[in-house]
C-alpha positions as semicolon CSV with decimal commas, in nm:
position;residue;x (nm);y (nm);z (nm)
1;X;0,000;0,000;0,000
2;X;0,163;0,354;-0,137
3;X;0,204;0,598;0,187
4;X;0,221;0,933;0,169
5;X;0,579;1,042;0,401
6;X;0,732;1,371;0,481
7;X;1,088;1,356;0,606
8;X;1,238;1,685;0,717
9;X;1,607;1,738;0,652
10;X;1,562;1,541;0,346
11;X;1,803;1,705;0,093
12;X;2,133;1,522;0,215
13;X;2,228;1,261;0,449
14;X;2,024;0,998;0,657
15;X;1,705;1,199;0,508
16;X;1,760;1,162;0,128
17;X;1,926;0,814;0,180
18;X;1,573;0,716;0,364
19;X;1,409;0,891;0,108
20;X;1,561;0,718;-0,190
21;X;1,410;0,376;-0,017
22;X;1,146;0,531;0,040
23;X;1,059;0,639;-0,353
24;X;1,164;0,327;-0,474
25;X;0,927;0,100;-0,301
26;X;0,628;0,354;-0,448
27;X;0,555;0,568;-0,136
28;X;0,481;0,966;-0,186
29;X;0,756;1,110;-0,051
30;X;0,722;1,514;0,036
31;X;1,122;1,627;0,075
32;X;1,188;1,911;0,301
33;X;1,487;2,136;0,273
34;X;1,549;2,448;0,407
35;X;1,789;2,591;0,086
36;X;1,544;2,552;-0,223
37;X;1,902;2,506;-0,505
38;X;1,945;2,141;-0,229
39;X;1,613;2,091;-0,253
40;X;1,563;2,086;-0,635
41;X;1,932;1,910;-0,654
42;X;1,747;1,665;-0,456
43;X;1,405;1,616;-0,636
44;X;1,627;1,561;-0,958
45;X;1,828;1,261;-0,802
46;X;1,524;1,107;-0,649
47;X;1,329;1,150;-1,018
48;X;1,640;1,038;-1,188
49;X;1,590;0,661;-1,048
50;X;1,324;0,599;-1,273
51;X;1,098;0,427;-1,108
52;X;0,873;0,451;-0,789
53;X;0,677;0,663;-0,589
54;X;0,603;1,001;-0,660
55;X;0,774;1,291;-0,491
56;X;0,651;1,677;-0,379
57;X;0,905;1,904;-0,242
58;X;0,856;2,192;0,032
59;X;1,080;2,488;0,145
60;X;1,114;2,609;0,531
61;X;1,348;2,680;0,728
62;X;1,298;2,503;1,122
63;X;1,502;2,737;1,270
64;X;1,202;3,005;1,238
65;X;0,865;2,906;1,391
66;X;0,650;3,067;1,142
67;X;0,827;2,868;0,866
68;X;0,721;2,562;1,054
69;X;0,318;2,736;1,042
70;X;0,399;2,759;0,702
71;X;0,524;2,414;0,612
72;X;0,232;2,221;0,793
73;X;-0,008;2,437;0,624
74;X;0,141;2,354;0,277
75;X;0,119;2,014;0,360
76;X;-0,234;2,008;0,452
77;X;-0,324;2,226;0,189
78;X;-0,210;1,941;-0,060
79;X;-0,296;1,604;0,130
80;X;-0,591;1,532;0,347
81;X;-0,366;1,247;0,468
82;X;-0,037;1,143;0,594
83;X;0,063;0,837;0,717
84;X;0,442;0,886;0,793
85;X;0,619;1,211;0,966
86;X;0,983;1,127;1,015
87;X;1,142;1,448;1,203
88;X;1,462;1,418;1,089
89;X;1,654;1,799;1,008
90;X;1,902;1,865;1,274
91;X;2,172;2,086;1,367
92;X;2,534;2,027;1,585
93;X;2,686;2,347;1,472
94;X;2,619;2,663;1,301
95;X;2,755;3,029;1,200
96;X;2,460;3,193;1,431
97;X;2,396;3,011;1,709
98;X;2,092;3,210;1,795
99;X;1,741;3,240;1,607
100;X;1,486;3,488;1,500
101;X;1,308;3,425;1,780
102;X;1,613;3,436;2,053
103;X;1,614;3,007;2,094
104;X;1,943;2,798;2,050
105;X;1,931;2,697;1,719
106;X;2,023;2,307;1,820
107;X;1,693;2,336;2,054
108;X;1,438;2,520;1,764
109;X;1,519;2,279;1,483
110;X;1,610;1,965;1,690
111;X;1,363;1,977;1,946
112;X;1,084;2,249;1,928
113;X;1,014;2,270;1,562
114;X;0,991;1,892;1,535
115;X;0,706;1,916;1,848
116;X;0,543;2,249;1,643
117;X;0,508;2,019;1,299
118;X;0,404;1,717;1,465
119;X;0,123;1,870;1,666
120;X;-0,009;2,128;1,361
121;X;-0,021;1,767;1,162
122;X;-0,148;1,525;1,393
123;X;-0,512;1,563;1,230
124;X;-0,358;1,431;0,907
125;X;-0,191;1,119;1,085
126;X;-0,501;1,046;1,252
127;X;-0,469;0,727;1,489
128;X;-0,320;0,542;1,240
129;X;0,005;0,748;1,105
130;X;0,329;0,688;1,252
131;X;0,584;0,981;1,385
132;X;0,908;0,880;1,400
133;X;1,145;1,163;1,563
134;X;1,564;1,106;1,513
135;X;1,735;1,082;1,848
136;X;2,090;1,030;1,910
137;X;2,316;0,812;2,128
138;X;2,422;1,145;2,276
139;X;2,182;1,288;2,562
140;X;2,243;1,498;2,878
141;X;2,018;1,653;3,151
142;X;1,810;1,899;3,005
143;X;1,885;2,289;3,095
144;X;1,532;2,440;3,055
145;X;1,709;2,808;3,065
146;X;1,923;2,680;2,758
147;X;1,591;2,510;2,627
148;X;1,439;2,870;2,658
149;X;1,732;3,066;2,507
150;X;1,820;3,214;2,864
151;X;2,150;3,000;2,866
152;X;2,427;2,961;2,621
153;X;2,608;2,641;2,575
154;X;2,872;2,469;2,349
155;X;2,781;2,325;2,055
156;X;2,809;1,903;2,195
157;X;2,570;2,027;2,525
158;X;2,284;2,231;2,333
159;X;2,317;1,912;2,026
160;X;2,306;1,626;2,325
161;X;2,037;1,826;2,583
162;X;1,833;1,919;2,242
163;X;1,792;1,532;2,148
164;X;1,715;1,443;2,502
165;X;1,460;1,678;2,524
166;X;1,315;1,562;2,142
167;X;1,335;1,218;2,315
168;X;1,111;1,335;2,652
169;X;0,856;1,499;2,438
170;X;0,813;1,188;2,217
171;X;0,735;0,962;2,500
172;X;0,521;1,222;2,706
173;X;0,340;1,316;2,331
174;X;0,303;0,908;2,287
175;X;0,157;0,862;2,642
176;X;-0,101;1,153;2,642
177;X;-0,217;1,070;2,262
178;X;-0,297;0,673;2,421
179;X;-0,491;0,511;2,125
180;X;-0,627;0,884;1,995
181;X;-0,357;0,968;1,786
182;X;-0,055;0,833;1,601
183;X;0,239;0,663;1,686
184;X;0,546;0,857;1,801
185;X;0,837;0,684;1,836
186;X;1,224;0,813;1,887
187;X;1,522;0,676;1,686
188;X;1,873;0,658;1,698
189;X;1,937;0,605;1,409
190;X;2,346;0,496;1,455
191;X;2,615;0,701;1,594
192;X;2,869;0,886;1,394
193;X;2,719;0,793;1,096
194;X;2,862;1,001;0,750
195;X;2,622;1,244;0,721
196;X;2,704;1,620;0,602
197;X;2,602;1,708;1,037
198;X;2,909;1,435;1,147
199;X;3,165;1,547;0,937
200;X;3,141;1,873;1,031
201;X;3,121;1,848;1,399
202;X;3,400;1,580;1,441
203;X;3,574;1,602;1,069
204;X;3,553;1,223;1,029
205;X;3,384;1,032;0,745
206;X;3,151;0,854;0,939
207;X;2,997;0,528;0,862
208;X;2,744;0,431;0,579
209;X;2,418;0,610;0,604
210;X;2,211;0,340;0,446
211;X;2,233;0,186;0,800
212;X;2,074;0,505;0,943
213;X;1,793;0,514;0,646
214;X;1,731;0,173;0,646
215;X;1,587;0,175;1,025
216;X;1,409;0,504;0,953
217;X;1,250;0,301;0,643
218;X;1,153;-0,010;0,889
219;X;1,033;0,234;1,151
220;X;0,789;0,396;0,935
221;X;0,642;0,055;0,706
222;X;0,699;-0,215;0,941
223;X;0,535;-0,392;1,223
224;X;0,758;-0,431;1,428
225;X;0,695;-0,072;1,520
226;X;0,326;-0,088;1,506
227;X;0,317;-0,128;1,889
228;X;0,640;0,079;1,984
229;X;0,451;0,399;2,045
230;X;0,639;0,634;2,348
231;X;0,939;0,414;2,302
232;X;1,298;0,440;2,240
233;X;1,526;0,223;1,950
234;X;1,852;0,284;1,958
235;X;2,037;0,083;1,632
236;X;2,381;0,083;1,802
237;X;2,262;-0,187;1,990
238;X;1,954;-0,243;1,727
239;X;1,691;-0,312;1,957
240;X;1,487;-0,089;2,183
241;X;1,618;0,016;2,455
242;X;1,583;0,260;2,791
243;X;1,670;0,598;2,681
244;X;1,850;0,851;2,882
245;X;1,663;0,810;3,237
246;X;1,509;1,152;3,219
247;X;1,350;1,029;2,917
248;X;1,143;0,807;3,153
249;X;1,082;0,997;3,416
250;X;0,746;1,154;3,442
251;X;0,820;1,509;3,626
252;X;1,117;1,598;3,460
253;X;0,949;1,519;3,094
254;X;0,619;1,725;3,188
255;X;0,875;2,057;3,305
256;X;1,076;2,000;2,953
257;X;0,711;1,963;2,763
258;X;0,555;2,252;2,945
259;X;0,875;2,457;2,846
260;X;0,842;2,393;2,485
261;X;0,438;2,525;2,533
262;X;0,498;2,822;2,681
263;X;0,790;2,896;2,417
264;X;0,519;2,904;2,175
265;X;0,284;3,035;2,330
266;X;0,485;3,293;2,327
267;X;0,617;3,291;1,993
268;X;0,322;3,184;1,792
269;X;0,030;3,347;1,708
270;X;-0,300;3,081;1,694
């Protein structure tokens, strides 16, 4: 059965690797990117495999909260359905650390806009659709003064607090949705793998990223994650797996998720 999938951060890396499957085994695939030269660079490699799914192509940049309005609009402006959100863009470093809107760019694109998109689209997944948000191996106590642009931090803290935080939300978004709403689970989806993110941070090739699109592709289509709602996989280990304890812990995940409200709240207009 063709699904319709949006992956954002789909121009390079993990998210046009996963993409590629994705196209050739017939889904819809709607690419994200935020530059649209990448984005078009992309569409062409995708439509130059010849056979497949069909693909659609959207422009936003996640480190702005009205370009995350924006995007889920466009999407539900053109489908009346989606089965398949994979939250996948993500910064480690960048030339301005700070956004628009005064937030640590690691915690807007990695953490809040990914929680923005997937509640503006929830009435798209239904209780049916699948949201599948990348983690990472590396997660620390969450600041919620950094998470709230109060605090400055280095680049490995905001990254590794930023994925924790993605990774509380998807468990405390899982348990409050129950059987009302989609799945959400959070992957890992293999550390220091060779995306454009990796090299940069550590200057290392990194290992293949089929192994990193190939779980996002099984995380999204098969049932072995049918039932893994509010959970954690980490592929290091390939299996799921506790998270970072804060991750399960009910107080500290409400404080980070009530954060992440009141940030927009603030910064969005209903």
């Amino acid at each position: 059965m063709q699904k319709t999938i949006l992956i954002t951060g789909s121009t390079d890396g993990i998210g046009l690797e996963t993409a590629k499957l994705l196209v050739a085994d017939g889904h819809t695939v709607l690419l994200h990117g935020r530059n649209p030269e990448k984005l078009a660079h992309a569409e062409t490699a995708l439509a130059a495999l010849g056979k497949g799914g069909s693909i659609e192509t959207y422009v936003a940049d996640l480190s702005r909260l009205a370009d995350v309005e924006a995007l889920a609009t466009a999407v539900a402006a053109h489908h009346d359905r989606l089965e398949v959100l994979i939250n996948n863009a993500g910064v480690y470093k960048a030339q301005e650390t700070v956004t628009a809107d005064g937030l640590d760019v690691r915690f807007a694109v990695n953490t809040i806009a990914p929680h923005l998109l997937t509640q503006r689209l929830l009435p798209l997944l239904g209780e049916t659709g699948r949201v599948i948000n990348l983690s990472s191996a590396a997660q620390s106590p969450v600041s919620l003064e950094a998470l709230s642009g109060k605090a400055r931090l280095s680049d490995g803290a905001a990254y590794a607090q930023s994925k924790l935080a993605l990774t509380m939300w998807s468990r405390a978004m899982a348990l409050s949705l129950k059987d009302g709403g989609p799945i959400v689970v959070a992957v890992n989806p293999g550390s220091m793998l060779g995306s454009k993110m990796v090299k940069e941070a550590f200057g290392v090739a990194g290992g293949d990223l089929a192994i990193g699109a190939q779980i996002l592709s099984r995380a999204a289509l098969s049932d072995e994650f049918a039932a893994a709602s509010g959970l954690y996989f980490d592929n290091d280990s390939g299996k799921f797996a506790s998270p970072h304890p804060d991750a399960l812990d009910a107080h500290k995940s409400e404080d980070v998720v009530r954060m992440i409200e009141t940030i927009l709240s603030k910064l969005i207009k209903e």
